[in-house]
N, C-alpha and C positions, 0 to 999 in steps of 0.2 A: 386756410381756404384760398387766400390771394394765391399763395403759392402752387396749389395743386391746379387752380385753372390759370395758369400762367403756365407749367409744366404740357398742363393737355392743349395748349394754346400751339406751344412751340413742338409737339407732337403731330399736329395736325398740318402744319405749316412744313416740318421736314418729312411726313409719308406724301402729301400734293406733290413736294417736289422731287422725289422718287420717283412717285408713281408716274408724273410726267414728263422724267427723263425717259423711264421704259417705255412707256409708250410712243415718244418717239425713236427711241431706238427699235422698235416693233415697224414703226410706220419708214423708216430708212432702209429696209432690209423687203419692207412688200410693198413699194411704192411703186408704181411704173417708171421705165423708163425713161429721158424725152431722147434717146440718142438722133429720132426720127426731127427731133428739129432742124438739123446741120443736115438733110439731104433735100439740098436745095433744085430740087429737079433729077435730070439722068446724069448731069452733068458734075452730080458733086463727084471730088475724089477724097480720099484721107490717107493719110501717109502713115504707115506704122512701122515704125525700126524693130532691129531684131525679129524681122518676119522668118526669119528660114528654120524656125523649129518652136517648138515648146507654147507659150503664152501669147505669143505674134502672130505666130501660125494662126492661132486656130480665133485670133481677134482677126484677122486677113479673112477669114473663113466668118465669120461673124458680122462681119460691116458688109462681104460683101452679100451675105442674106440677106440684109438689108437696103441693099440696090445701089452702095455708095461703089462707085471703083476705086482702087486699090494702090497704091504704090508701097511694094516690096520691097523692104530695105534688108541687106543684110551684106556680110562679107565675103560669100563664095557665090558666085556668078552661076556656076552649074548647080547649085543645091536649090537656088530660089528659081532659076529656070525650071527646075521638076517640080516645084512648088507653083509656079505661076502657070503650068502646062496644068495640073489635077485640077485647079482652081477655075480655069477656065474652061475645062471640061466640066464641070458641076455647075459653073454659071456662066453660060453661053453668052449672056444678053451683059455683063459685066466687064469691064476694061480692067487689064491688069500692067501696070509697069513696073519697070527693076531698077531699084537705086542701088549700086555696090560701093560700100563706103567699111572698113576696119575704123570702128569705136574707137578701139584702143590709142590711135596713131594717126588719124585725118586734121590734119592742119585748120585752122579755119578758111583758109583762102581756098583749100580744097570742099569745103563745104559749100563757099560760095557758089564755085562752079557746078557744083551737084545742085544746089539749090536752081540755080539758071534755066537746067535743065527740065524743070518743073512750071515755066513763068507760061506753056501755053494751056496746064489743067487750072480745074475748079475748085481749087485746095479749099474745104471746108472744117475736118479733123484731123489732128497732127497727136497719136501717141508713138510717145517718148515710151518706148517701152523697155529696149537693149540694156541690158546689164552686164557686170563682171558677174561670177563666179564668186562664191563665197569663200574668201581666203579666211580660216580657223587659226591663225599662229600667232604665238608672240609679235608685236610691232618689231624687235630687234633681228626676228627670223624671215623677215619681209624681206625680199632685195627691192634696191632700190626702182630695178624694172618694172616687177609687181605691183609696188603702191603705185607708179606713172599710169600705167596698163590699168588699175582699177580706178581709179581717179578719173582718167582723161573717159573711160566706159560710162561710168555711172552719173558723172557729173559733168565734164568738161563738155562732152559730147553734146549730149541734151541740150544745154544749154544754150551752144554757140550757132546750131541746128534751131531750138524754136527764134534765136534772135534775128539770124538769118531770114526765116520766113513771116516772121511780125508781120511784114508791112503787107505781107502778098494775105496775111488771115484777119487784117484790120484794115484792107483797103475798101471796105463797103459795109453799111449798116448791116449786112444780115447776120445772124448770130454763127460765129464758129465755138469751135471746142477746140482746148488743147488739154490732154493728159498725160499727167506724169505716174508711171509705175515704180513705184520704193518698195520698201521693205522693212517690217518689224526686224531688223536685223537693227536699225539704227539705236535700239537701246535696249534690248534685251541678251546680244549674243557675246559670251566674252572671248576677249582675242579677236574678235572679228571689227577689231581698231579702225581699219582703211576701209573696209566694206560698208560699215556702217557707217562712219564719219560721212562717207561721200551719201550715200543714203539721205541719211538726213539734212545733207545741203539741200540734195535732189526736194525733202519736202517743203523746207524751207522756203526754199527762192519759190516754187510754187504759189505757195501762199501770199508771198511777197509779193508777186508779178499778178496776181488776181486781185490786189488791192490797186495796183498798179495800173491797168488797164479797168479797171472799176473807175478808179476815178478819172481818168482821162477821159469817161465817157466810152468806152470801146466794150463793141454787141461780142466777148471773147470769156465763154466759162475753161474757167483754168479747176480742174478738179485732179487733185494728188490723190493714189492709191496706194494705201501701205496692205501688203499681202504678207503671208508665212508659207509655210512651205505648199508647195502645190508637186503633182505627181504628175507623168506624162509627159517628164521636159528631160531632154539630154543625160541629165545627173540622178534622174529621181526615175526608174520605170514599174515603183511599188506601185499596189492597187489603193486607189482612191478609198480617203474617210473622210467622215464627217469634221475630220479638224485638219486634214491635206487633200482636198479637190484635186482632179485631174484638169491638165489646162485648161482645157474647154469649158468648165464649170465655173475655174475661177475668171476666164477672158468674159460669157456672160453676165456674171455677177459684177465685174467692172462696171461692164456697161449700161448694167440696170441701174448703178449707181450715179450714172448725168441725171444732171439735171433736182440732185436734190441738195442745191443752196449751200454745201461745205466745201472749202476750197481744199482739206485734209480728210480722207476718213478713210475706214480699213473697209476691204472692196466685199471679201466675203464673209458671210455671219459666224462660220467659225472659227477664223480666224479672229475675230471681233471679239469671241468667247476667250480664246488664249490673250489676248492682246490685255482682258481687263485684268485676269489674273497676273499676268507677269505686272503689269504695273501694280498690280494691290500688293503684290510682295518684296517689289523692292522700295515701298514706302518704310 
């Protein structure tokens, strides 16, 4: 008798906490956004790298529906000028500026100086969004250019860029946001060694630098997004499903994602879906 209500004891105790994992994984996925706290007036702007295609774009396109202006990051001068020309044809009343900076190969002292160039906006959002390319090959089939070129993208980059503008998104109580874009690449893809390594720094240090500015007291949500494949980006022109969103599906599902309390979490629900399966099998 002891045994069998001790059994239904610890039955009861592990469906509660099921049940209210799902349910908040239910309430992450249909919660509101806050991205509207970080537009501090007409004056905010946000900076989003790798704006000239794919994921950037159409997050460019997304903040600025939401009244923030815009600073377009990207590496070819004429491709984000016709981006920043459509954009500001659709949002007349919106401010648009061009950073030109190659991920691959910008020094930090060359970031400083790009960074300078920004000290007269109202930087309130900074995504990190620019990546390498997913390189598929043995580690020993990598040249050594390659891993530099994805490394200094994925990781190097980001990095030296939000440290850079620290001081200019924590020089006053109001609340900013800085996000970082990763990838379920960093442990489900094999061969893809360099991609994902630097991946998972990218969520790392995230995490790290949200506890970091936590405790120092600083009004700064640092929220990492790990996504899978999305459609409608340079490499991908197949049509959107339910388990690869087209950019624009997976850039608002980002966004709906501020604001809810994790400094790690995967941006869109079906990716969310793939995400739990690959880890349930490589247990």
């Amino acid at each position: 008798m002891m045994l069998s209500q001790t059994l239904a004891v610890i039955g009861f105790i592990s469906t509660s906490f099921l049940t209210i994992r799902f349910l908040r994984s239910i309430y992450l996925y249909a919660r509101p956004s806050s991205i509207k706290r970080y537009l501090h007036g007409a004056d905010a702007w946000a900076l989003v790298t790798g704006a000239s295609d794919g994921i950037g774009r159409t997050f460019s396109h997304e903040l600025a529906q939401n009244g923030f202006n815009v600073v377009l990051h990207g590496r070819n001068l004429t491709k984000l000028g016709t981006i920043k020309a459509q954009l500001q044809n659709q949002f007349p009343n919106v401010e648009f500026h061009v950073l030109v900076a190659d991920a691959s190969s910008t020094s930090h002292q060359q970031i400083d100086e790009l960074v300078a160039t920004l000290n007269d906006i109202h930087l309130t959002v900074l995504i990190n969004n620019v990546g390498a390319a997913i390189k598929v090959a043995p580690l020993e089939d990598t040249t050594s250019e390659e891993i530099d070129a994805i490394i200094n993208t994925n990781a190097r980059f980001p990095t030296q860029l939000t440290k850079a503008l620290l001081s200019k998104l924590t020089q006053t109580s109001s609340p900013n946001l800085i996000m970082n874009i990763g990838s379920m690449g960093d442990f489900c893809v094999p061969y893809a060694t360099i991609y994902g390594g630097s991946k998972g720094f990218n969520m790392t240090w995230s995490s790290t630098l949200a506890m970091e500015l936590k405790s120092e007291g600083k009004n700064v949500e640092v929220l990492a997004i790990s996504l899978g494949r999305v459609t409608d980006v340079s490499h991908n022109k197949k049509k959107a499903s339910f388990f690869t969103p087209s950019a624009r599906t997976m850039a608002r599902a980002a966004l709906q994602r501020v604001g809810c309390g994790k400094p790690v979490v995967v941006g869109y629900v079906g990716h969310a879906v793939q995400e739990f399966f690959c880890r349930a099998s490589a247990v």
